[in-house]
C-alpha positions in Angstrom: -109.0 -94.9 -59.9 -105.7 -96.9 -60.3 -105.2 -99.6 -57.3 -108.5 -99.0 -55.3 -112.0 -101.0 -55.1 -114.7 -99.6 -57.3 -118.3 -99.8 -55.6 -121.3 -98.9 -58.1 -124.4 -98.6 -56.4 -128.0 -96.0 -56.6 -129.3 -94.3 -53.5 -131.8 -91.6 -52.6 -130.4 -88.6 -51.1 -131.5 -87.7 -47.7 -131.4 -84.5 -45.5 -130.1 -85.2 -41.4 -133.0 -83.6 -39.4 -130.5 -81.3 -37.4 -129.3 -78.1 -38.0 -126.7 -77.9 -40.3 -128.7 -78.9 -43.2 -126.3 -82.1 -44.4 -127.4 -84.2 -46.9 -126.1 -87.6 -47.2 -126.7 -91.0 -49.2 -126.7 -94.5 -47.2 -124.7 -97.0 -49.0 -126.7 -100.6 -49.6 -126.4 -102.6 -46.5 -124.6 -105.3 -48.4 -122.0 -102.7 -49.9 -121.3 -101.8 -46.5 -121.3 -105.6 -44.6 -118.6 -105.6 -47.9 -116.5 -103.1 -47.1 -116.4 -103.7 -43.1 -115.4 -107.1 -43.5 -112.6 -106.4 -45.8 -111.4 -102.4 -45.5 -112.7 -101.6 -41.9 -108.9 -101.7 -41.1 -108.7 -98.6 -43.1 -111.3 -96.9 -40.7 -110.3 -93.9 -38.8 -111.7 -92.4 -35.8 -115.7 -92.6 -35.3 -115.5 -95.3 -38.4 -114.7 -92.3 -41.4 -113.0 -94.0 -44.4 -111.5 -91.8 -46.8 -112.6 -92.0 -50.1 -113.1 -90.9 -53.4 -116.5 -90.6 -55.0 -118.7 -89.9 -58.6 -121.4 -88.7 -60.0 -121.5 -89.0 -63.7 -118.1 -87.0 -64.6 -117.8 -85.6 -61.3 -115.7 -87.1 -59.2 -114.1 -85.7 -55.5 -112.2 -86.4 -52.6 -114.5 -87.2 -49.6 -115.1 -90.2 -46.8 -117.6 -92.0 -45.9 -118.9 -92.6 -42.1 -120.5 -95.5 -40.2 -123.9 -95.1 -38.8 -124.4 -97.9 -35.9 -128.4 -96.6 -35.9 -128.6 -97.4 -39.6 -126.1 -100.3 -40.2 -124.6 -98.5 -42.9 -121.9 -96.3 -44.3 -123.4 -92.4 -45.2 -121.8 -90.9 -47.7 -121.7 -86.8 -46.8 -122.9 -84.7 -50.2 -121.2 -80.9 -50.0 -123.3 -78.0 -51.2 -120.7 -77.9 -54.1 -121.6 -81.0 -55.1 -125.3 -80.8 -55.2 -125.3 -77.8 -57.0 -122.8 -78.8 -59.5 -125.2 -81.7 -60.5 -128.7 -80.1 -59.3 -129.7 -82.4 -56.9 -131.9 -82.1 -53.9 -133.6 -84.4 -51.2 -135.3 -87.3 -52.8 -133.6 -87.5 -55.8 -132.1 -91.4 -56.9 -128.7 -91.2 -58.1 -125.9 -93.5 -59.7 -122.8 -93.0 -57.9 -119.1 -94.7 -58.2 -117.0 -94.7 -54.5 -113.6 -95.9 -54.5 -112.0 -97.0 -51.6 
């Protein structure tokens, strides 16, 4: 994506143990110290940061969110998503986030 920071990282997805059912991927601690320290400016209300993110040829409007209790940026993934690309709980996947 023309004139935004690539990030490549793997994850496992995880389910949030409230109702609601949301599923979510924690970015690598050092991917997020990375982009607090240089794009936290960018950070709307309760730390959300648009973004754009991709899995294999997917790729889809979205933001990421900081998580004080984790240290971390979570990275929300929609039913559409998981479906499109089968994935459930537990699964490690290769995504691309540009911010």
């Amino acid at each position: 994506m023309k004139g935004k920071i690539q990030y490549d990282f793997s994850a496992e997805i995880w389910q949030h143990n409230s109702t609601g059912s949301w599923f979510f991927v924690s970015l690598p601690e050092h991917l997020s110290d990375e982009i607090r320290e240089n794009l936290k400016w960018q950070e709307e209300g309760w730390g959300r940061m648009k973004a754009s993110a991709g899995i294999g040829n997917l790729i889809w409007e979205t933001a990421i969110w900081f998580d004080r209790k984790r240290n971390t940026y979570l990275l929300p993934l929609k039913a559409e998503i998981r479906e499109k690309q089968s994935l459930k709980t537990g699964d490690l996947i290769h995504l691309k986030l540009w911010i």
